[in-house]
C-alpha positions as a LaTeX table, in Angstrom:
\begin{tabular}{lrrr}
\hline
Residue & $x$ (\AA) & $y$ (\AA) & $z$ (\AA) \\
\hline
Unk1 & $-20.26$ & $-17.17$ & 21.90 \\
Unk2 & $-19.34$ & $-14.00$ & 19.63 \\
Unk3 & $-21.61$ & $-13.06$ & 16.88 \\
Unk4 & $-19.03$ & $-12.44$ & 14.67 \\
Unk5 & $-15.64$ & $-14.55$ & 14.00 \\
Unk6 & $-13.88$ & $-12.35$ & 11.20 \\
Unk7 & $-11.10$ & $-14.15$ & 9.33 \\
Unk8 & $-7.86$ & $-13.62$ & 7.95 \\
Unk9 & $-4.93$ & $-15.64$ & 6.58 \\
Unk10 & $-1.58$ & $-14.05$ & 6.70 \\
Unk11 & 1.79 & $-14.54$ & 4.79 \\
Unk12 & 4.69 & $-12.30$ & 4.50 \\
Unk13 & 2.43 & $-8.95$ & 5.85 \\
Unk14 & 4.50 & $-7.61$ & 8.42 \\
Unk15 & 4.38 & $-4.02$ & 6.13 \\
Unk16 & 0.67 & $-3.78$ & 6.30 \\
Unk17 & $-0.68$ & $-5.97$ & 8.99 \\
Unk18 & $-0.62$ & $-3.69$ & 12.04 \\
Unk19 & $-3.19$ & $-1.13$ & 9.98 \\
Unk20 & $-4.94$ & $-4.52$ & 8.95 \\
Unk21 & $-5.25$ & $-5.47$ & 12.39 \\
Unk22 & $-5.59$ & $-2.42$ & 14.05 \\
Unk23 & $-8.62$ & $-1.30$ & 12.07 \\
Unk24 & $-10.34$ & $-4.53$ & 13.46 \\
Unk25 & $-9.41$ & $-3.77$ & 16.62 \\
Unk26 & $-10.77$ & $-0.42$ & 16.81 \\
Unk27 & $-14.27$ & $-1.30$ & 15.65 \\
Unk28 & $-17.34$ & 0.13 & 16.94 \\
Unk29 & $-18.67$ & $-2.98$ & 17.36 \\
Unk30 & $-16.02$ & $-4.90$ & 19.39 \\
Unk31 & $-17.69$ & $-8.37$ & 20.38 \\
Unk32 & $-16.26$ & $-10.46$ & 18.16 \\
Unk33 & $-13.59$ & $-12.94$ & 17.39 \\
Unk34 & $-10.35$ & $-12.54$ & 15.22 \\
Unk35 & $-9.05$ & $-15.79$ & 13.80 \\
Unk36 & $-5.50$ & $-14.99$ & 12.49 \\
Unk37 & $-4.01$ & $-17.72$ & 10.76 \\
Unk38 & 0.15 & $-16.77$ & 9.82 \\
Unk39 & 0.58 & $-19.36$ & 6.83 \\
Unk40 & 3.92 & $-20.24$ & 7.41 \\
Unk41 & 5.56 & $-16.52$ & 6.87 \\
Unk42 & 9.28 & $-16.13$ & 6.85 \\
Unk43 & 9.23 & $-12.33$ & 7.70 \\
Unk44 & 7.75 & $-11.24$ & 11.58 \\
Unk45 & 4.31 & $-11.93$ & 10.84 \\
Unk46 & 4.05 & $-14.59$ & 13.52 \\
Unk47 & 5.80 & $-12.64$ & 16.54 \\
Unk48 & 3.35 & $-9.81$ & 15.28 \\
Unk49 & 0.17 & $-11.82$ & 15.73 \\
Unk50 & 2.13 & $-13.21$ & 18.58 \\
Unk51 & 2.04 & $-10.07$ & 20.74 \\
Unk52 & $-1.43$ & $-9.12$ & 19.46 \\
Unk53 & $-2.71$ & $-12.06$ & 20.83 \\
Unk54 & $-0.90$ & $-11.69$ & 24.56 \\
Unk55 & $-2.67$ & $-8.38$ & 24.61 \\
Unk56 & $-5.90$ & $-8.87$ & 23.66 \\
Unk57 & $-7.98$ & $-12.42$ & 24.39 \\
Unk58 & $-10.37$ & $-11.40$ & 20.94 \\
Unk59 & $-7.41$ & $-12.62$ & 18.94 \\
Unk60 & $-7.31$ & $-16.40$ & 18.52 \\
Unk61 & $-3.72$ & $-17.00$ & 17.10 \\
Unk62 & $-2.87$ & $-19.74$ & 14.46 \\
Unk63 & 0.36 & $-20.86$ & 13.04 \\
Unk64 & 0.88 & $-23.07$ & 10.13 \\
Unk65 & 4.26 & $-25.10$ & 10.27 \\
Unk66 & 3.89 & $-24.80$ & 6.37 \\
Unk67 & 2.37 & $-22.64$ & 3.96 \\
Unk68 & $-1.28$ & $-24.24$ & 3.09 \\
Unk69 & $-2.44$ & $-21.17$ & 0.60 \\
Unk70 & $-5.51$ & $-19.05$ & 1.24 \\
Unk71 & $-8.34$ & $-21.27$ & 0.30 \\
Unk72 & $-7.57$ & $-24.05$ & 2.94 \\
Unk73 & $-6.75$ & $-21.04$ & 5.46 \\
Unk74 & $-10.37$ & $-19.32$ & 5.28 \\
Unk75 & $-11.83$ & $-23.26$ & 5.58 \\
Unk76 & $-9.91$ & $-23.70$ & 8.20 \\
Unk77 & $-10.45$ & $-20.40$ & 9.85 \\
Unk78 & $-14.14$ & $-21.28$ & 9.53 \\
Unk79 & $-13.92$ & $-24.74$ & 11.01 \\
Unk80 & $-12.72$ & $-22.69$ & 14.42 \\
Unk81 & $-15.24$ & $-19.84$ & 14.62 \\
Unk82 & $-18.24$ & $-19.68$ & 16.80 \\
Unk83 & $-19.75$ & $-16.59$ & 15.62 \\
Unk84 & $-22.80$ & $-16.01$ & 13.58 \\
Unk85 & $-21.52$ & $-14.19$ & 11.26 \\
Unk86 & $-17.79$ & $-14.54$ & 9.36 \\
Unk87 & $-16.65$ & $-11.26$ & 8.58 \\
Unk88 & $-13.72$ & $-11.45$ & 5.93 \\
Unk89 & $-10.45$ & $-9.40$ & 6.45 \\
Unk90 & $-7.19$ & $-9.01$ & 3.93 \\
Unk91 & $-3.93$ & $-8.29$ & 6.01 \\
Unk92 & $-3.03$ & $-5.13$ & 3.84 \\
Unk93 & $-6.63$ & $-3.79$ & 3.84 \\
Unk94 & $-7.85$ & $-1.02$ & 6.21 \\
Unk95 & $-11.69$ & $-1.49$ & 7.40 \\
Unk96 & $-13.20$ & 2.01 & 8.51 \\
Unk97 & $-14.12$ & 1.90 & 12.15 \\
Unk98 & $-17.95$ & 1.51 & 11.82 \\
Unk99 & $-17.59$ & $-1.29$ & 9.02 \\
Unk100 & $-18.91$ & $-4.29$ & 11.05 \\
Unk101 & $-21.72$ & $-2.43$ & 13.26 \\
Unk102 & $-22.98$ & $-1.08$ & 10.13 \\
Unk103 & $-23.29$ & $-4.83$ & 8.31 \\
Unk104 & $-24.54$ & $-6.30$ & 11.59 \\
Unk105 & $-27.42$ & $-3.79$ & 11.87 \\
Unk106 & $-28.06$ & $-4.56$ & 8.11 \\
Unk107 & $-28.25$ & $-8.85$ & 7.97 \\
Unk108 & $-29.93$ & $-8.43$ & 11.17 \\
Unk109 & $-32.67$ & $-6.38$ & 9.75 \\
Unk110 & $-32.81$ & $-8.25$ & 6.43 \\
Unk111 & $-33.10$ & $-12.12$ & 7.73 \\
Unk112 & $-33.41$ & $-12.83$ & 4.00 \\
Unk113 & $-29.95$ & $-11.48$ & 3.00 \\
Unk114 & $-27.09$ & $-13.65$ & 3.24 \\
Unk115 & $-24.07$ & $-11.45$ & 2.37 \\
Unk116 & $-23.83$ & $-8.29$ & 2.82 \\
Unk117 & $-20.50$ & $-6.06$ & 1.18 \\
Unk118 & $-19.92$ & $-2.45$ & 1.22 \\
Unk119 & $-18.27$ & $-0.06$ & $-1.51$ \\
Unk120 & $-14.59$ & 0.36 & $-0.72$ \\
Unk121 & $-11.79$ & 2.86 & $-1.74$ \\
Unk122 & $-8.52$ & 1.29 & $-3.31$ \\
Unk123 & $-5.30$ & 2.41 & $-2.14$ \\
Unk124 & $-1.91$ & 2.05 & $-3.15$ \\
Unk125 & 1.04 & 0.67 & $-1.25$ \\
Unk126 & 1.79 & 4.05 & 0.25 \\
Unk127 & $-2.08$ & 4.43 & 1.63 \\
Unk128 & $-2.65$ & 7.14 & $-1.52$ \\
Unk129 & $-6.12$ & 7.07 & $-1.96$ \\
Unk130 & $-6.74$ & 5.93 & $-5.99$ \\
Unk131 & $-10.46$ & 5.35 & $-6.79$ \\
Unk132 & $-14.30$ & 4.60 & $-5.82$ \\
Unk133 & $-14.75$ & 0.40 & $-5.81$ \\
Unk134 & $-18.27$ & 0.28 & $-5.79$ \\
Unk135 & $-20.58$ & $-2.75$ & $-6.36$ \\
Unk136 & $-23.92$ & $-2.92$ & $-7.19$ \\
Unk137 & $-26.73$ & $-2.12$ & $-4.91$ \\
Unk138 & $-28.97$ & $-5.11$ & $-5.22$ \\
Unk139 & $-29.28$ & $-8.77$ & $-5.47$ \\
Unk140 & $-31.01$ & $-8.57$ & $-8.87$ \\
Unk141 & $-27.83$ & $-5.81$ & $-9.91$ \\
Unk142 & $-25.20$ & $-8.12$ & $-8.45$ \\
Unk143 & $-26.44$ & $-11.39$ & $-10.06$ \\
Unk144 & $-26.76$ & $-9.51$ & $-13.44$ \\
Unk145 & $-23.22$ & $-8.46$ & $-13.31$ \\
Unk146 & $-22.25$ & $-11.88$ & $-12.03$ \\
Unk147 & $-21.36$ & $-13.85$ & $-14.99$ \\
Unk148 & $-19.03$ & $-10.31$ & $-16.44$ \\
Unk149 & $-17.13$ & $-9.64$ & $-14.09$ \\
Unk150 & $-16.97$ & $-10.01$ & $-9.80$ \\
Unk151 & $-19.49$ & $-7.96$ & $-8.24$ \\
Unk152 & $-18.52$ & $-8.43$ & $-4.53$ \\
Unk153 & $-15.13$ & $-7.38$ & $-2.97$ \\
Unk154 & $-14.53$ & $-10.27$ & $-1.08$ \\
Unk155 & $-12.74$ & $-8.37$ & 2.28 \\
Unk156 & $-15.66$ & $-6.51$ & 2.69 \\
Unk157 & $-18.14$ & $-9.12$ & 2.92 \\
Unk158 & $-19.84$ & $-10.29$ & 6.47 \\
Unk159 & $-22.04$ & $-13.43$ & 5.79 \\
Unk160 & $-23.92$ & $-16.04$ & 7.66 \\
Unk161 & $-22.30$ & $-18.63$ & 8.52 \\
Unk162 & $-25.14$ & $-21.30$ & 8.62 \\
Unk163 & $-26.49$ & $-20.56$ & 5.28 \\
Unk164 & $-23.09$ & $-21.16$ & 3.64 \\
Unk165 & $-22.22$ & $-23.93$ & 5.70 \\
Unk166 & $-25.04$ & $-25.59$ & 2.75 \\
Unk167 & $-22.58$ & $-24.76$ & $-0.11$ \\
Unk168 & $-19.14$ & $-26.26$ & 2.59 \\
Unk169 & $-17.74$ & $-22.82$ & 2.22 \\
Unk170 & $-14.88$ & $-22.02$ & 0.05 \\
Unk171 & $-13.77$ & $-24.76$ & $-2.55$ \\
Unk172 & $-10.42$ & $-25.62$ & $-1.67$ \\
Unk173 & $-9.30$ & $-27.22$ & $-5.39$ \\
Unk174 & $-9.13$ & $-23.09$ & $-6.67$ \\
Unk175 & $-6.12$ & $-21.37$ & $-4.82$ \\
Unk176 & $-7.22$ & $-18.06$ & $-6.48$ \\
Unk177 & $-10.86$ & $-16.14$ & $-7.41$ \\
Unk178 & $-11.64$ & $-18.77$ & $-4.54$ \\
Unk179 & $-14.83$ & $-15.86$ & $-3.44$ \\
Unk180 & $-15.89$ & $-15.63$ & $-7.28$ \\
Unk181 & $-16.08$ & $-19.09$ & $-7.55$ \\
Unk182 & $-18.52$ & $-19.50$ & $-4.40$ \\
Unk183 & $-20.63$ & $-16.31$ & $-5.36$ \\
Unk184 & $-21.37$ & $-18.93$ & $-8.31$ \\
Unk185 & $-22.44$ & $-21.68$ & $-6.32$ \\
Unk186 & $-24.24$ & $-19.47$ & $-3.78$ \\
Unk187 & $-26.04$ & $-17.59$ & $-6.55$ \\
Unk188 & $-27.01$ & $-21.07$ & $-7.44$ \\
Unk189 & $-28.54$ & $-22.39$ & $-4.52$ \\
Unk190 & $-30.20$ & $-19.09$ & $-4.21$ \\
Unk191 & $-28.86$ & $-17.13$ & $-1.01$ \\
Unk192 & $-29.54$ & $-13.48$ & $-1.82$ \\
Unk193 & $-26.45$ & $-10.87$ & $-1.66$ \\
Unk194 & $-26.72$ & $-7.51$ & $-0.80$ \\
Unk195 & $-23.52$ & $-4.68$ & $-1.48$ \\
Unk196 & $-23.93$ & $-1.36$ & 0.97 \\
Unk197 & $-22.97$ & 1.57 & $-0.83$ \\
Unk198 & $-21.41$ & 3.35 & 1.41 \\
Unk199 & $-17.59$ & 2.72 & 2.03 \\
Unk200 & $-16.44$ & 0.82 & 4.82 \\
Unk201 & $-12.66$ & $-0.76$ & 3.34 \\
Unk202 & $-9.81$ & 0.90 & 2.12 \\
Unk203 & $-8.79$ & $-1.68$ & $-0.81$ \\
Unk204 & $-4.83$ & $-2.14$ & $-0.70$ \\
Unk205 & $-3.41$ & $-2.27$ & $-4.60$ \\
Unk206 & 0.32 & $-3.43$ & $-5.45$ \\
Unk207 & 1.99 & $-1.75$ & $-8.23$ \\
Unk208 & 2.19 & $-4.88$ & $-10.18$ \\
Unk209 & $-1.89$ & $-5.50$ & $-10.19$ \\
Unk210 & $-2.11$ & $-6.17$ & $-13.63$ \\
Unk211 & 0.91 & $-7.73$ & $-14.42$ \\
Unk212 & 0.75 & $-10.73$ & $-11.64$ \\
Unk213 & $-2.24$ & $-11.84$ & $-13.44$ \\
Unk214 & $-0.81$ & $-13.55$ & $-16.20$ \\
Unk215 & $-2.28$ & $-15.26$ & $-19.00$ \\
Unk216 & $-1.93$ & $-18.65$ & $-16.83$ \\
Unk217 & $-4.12$ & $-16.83$ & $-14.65$ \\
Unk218 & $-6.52$ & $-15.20$ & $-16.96$ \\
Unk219 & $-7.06$ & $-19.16$ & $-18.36$ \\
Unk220 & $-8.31$ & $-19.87$ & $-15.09$ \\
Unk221 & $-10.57$ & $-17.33$ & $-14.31$ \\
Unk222 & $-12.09$ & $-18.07$ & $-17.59$ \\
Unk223 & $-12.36$ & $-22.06$ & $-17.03$ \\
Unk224 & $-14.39$ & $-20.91$ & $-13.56$ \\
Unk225 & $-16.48$ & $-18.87$ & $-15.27$ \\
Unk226 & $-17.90$ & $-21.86$ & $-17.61$ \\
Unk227 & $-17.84$ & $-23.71$ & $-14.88$ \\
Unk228 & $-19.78$ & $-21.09$ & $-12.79$ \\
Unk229 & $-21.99$ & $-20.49$ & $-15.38$ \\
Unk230 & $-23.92$ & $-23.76$ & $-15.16$ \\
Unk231 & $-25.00$ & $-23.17$ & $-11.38$ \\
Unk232 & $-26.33$ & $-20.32$ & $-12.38$ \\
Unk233 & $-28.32$ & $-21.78$ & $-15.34$ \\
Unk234 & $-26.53$ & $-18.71$ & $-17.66$ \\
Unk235 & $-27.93$ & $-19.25$ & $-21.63$ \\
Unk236 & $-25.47$ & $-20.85$ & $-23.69$ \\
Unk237 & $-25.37$ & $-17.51$ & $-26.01$ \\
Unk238 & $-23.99$ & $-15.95$ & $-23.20$ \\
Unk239 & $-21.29$ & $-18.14$ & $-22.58$ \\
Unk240 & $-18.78$ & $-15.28$ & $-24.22$ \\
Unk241 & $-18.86$ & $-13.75$ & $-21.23$ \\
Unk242 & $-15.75$ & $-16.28$ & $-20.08$ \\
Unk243 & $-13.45$ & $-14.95$ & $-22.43$ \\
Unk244 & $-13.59$ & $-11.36$ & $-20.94$ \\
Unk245 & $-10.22$ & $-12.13$ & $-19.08$ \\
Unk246 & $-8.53$ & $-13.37$ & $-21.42$ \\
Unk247 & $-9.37$ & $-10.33$ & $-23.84$ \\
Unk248 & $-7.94$ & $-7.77$ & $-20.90$ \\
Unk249 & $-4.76$ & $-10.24$ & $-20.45$ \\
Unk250 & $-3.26$ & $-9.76$ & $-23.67$ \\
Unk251 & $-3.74$ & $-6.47$ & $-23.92$ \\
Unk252 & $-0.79$ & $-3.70$ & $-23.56$ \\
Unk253 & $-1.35$ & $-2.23$ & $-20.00$ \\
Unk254 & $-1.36$ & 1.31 & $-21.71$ \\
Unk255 & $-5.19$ & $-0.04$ & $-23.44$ \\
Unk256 & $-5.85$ & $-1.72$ & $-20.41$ \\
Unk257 & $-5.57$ & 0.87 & $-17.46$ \\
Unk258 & $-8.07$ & 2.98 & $-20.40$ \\
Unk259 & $-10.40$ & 0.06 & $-20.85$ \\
Unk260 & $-10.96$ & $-0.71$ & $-16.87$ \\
Unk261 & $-12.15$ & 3.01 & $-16.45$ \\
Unk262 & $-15.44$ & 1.12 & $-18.10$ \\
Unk263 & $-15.47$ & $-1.10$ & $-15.76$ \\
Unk264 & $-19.08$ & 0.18 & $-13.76$ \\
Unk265 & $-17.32$ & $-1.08$ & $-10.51$ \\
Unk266 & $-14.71$ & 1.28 & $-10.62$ \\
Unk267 & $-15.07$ & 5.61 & $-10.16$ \\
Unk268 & $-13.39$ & 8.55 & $-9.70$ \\
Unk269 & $-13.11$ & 10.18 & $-6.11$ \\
Unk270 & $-14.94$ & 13.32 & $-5.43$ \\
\hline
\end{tabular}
């Protein structure tokens, strides 16, 4: 049995999956499984995880005859592991060579943690460095921030797999924010987060970040918010808190981009 089973869902990410997959590969820490689920792609995603797998037996291969969306992937990318911990990967992410020896050392020296992230850099489609992503330090920090805005960067998170088996893992009725939503129910049940502040992900941003999040989309992240909100036991007063998406949806990107540099998640490089 591994300790670790990290998990990723692919579709249409032959551009950036061999860096994905390549800075798994090259961990530090190398006992551990890599579930790679192809969700139906129509490019060469599937003859890439294809020869990954024939070359190295980490790599358990998994092809969807039809596209099932990310949600029901990471479930069912779950439902095959073995390890301890589930580590979570994005195919056009980059994790830095010491990512998961680092987190293992951590959860295994802080048996009351049950996620652990790390700070992570976000780069553009070229690999062009563009700015700090870092969360907050603490559980108390990262449930304060909770109900503004998400305070975990879901591809760099390890967890345990046996405390979150308690909340059935990811909720498969949201096909987006599907990590925000089960920080919620976590917080609520009261497994304790922790974010490392050093960085251990390069963060891969498309050109069209803020426009693919439309106001359809913005709706939704506000209706899991309320929704959210009441596992948490948030005061009713607070409740404006749900509209913050919506506010940054409608506004002209120009206002946005200058409105995000106050977002306390996001900083300059050195």
């Amino acid at each position: 049995m591994k300790k670790v089973s990290v998990i990723m869902s692919v579709y249409n990410c032959e551009k950036f999956l061999k860096q994905a997959v390549d800075s798994i590969l090259q961990q530090s820490y190398s006992d551990f499984e890599l579930i790679l689920i192809d969700d139906g792609s129509q490019d060469a995603t599937a003859k890439m995880i294809e020869s990954y797998a024939s070359k190295d037996a980490r790599i358990i291969p998994v092809y969807n005859q039809k596209n099932l969306g990310l949600t029901v992937n990471l479930n069912k990318a779950i439902g095959l592991s073995q390890g301890t911990y589930i580590a979570r990967m994005d195919a056009d992410d980059v994790a830095l060579p010491q990512r998961f020896e680092k987190q293992i050392d951590y959860l295994d020296a802080h048996p009351d943690i049950d996620l652990v992230g790390s700070a992570a850099i976000d780069i553009n489609e070229k690999g062009v460095e563009l700015q700090l992503r870092k969360s907050p330090k603490t559980h108390k920090e990262i449930i304060s921030l909770l109900p503004k805005a998400n305070p975990i960067t879901h591809s760099t998170v390890m967890f345990r797999k046996d405390r979150f088996a308690a909340i059935e893992f990811y909720n498969e009725s949201y096909r987006t924010t599907q990590d925000y939503e089960m920080w919620f129910r976590a917080a609520g049940k009261g497994l304790k987060f922790h974010n490392l502040q050093e960085v251990l992900l390069m963060y891969r941003m498309d050109n069209n970040y803020h426009k693919r999040k439309s106001l359809r989309y913005r709706l939704y992240d506000c209706k899991l918010r309320l929704q959210g909100f009441k596992h948490i036991n948030l005061p009713v007063y607070k409740y404006y808190y749900a509209f913050i998406p919506i506010i940054l949806g409608i506004l002209p990107e120009n206002l946005y981009v200058s409105i995000k540099k106050l977002d306390p998640r996001v900083n300059d490089l050195d």
